[in-house]
SERO-4910 file (N, C-alpha, C, O; in steps of 0.05 Angstrom, whole numbers):
BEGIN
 pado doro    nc1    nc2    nc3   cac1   cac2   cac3    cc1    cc2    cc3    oc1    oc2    oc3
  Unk    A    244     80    550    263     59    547    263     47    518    283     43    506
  Unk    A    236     42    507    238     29    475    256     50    471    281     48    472
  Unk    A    239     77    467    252     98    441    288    102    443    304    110    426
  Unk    A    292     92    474    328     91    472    338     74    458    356     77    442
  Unk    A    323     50    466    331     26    451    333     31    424    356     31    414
  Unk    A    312     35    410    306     35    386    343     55    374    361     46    360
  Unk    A    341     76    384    361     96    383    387     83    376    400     82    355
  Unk    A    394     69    408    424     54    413    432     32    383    454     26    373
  Unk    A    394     23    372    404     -1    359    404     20    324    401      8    303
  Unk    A    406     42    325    408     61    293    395     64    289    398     66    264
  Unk    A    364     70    297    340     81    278    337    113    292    328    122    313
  Unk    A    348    124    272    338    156    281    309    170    280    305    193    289
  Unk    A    287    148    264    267    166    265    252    147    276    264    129    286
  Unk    A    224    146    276    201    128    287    212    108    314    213     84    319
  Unk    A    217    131    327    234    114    352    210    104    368    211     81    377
  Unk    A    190    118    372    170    104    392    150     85    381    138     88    359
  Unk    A    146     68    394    141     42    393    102     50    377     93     31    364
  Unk    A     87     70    379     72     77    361     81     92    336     68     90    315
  Unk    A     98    102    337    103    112    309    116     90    281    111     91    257
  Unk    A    131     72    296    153     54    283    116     33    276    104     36    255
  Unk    A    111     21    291     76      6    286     72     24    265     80     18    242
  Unk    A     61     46    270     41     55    243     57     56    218     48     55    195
  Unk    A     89     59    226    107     58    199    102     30    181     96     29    157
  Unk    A    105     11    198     89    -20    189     67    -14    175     64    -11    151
  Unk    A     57    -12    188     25    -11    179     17      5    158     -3      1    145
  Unk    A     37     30    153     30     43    121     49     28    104     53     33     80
  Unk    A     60     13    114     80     -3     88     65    -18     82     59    -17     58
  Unk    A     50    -41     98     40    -64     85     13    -40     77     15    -30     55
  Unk    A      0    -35     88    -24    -21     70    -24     -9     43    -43     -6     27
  Unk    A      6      1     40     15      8      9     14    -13     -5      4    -12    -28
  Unk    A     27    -39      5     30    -57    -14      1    -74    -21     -3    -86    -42
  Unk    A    -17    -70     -2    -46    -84    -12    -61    -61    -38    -74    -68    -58
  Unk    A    -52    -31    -30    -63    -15    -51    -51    -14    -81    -60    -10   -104
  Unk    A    -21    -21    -70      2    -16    -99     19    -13    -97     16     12    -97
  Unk    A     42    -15    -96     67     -1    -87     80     16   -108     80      9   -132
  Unk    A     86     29   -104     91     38   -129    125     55   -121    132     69   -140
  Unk    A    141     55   -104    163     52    -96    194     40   -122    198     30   -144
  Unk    A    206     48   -101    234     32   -120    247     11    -98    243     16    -74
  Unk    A    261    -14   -106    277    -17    -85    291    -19    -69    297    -39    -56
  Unk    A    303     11    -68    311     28    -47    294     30    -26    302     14     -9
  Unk    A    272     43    -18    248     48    -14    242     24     -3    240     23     22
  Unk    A    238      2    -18    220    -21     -4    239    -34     15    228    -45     34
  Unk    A    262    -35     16    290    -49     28    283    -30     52    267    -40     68
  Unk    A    291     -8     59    286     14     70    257     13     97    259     12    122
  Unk    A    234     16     81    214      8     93    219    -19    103    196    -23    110
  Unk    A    230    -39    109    226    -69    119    239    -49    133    222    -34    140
  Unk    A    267    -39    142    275    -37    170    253    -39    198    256    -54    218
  Unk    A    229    -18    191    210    -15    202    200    -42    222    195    -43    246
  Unk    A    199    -59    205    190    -89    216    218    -96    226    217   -102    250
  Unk    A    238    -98    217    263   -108    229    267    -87    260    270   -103    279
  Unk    A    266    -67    267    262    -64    281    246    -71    305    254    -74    328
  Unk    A    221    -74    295    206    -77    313    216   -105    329    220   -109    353
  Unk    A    219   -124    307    230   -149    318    246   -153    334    247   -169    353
  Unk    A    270   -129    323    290   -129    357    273   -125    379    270   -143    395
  Unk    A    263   -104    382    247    -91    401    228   -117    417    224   -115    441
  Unk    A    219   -139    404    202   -153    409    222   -176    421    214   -194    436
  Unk    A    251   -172    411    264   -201    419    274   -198    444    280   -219    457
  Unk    A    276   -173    455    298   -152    470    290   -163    495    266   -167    495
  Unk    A    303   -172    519    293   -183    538    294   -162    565    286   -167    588
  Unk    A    309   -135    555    298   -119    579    271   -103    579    259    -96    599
  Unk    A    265   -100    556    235    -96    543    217   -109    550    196    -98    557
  Unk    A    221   -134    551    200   -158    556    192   -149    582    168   -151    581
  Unk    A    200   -139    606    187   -142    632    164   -114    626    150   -106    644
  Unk    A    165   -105    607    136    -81    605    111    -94    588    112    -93    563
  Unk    A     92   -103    600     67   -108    585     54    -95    559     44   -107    541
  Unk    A     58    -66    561     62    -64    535     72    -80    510     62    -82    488
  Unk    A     88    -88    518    102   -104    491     89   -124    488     94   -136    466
  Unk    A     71   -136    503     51   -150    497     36   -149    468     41   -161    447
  Unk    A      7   -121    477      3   -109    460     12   -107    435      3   -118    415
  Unk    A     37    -88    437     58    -86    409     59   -110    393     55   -110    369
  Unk    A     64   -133    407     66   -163    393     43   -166    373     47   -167    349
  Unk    A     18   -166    383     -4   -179    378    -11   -156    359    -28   -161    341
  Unk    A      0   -129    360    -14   -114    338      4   -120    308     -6   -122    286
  Unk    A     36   -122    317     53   -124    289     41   -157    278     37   -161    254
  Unk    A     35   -178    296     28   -196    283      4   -195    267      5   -204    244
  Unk    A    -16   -184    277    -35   -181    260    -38   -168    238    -55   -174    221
  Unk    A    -11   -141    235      0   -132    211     11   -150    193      1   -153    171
  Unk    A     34   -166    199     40   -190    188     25   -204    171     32   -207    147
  Unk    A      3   -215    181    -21   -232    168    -19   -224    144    -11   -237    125
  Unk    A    -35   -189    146    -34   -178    123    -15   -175    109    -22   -178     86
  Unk    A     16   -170    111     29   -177     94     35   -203     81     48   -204     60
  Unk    A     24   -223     93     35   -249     86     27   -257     62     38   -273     47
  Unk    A      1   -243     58    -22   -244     51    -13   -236      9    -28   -239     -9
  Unk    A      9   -229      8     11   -207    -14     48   -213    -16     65   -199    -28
  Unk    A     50   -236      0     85   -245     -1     88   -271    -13     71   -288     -6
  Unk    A    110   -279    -33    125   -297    -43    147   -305    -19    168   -295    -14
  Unk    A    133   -326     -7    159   -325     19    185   -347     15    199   -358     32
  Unk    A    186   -347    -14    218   -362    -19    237   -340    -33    259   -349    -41
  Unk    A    233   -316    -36    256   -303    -62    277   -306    -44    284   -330    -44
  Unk    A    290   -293    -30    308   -291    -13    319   -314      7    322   -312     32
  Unk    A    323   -335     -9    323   -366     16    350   -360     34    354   -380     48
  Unk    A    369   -338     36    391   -341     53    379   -328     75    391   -326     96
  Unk    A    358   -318     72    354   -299     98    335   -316    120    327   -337    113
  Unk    A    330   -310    139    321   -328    164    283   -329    161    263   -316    165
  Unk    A    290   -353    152    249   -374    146    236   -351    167    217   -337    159
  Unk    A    247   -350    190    226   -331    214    230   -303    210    217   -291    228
  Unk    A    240   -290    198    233   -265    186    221   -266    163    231   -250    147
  Unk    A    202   -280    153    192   -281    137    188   -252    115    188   -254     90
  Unk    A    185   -218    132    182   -208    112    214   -197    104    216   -183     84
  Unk    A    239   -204    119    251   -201     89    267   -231     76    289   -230     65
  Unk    A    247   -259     80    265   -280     67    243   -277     48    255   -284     28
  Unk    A    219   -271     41    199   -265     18    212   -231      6    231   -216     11
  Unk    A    185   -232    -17    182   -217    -27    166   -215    -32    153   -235    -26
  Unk    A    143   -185    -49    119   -181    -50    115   -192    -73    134   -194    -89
  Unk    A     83   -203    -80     80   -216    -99     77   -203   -130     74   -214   -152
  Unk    A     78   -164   -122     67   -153   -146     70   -123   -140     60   -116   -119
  Unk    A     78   -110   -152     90    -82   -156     88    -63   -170     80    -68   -193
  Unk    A     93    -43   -165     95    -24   -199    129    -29   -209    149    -37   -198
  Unk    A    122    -18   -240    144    -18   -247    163    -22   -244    172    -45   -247
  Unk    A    184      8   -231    209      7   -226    214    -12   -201    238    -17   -197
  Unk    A    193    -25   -182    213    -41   -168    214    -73   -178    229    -92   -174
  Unk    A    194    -69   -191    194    -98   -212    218   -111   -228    226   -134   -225
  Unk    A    228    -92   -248    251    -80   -258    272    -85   -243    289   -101   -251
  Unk    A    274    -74   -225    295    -68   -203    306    -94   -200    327   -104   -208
  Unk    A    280   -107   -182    285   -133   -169    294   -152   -192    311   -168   -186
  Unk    A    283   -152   -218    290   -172   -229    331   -170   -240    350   -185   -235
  Unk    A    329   -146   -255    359   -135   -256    382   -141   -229    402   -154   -232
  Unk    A    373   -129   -206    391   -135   -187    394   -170   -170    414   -182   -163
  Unk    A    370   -175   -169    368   -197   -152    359   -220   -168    354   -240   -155
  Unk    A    356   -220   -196    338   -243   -205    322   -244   -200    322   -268   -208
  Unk    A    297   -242   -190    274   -256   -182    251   -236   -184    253   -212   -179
  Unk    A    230   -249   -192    208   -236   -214    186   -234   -202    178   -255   -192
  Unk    A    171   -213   -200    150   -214   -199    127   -192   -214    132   -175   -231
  Unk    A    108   -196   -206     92   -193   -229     89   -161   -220     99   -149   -201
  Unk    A     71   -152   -239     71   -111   -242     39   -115   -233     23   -133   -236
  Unk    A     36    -94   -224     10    -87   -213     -9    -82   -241    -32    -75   -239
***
């Protein structure tokens, strides 16, 4: 049932509810090591968490305990991202999605660059 869901709502890959998690979880773990990405790439990777969030908001989902679980593991991913986020760059986007109304606090290069050229907003290079 997730991996339909996931499907119905446009994610063609990491449809199951462990794969789409560990997709999280090597994103923020990149960003504690370095990112070294463009912002294509980093825009891209948040789907991962935007996803999950549907999945978490979804109320025919809710009656499987599992999703319990799932909750309490993306939040604890969260932490760690929060951990390594500027959570004002993006103030139009919703305070409770925190990871895309932030941004990361520090990058390589080209998304440094990127971000500052396209979006204004600066942050520092690894």
């Amino acid at each position: 049932m997730f991996a339909q869901f996931m499907r119905d709502a446009g994610r063609w890959r990491d449809c199951e509810p462990d794969a789409l998690l560990m997709r999280w979880s090597t994103f923020v773990e990149s960003w504690i090591r370095g990112y070294e990405g463009d912002a294509e790439d980093y825009f891209n990777d948040l789907t991962a968490r935007d996803g999950l969030e549907r999945a978490l908001r979804e109320p025919v989902l809710a009656r499987f305990s599992e999703l319990d679980d799932l909750r309490r593991a993306v939040l604890e991913i969260d932490v760690k991202f929060r951990k390594v986020l500027r959570p004002d760059a993006f103030p139009r986007a919703s305070e409770q999605e925190s990871w895309n109304h932030g941004i990361v606090s520090y990058a390589g290069v080209r998304l440094v660059e990127e971000l500052s050229q396209t979006y204004d907003v600066d942050i520092d290079r690894l």
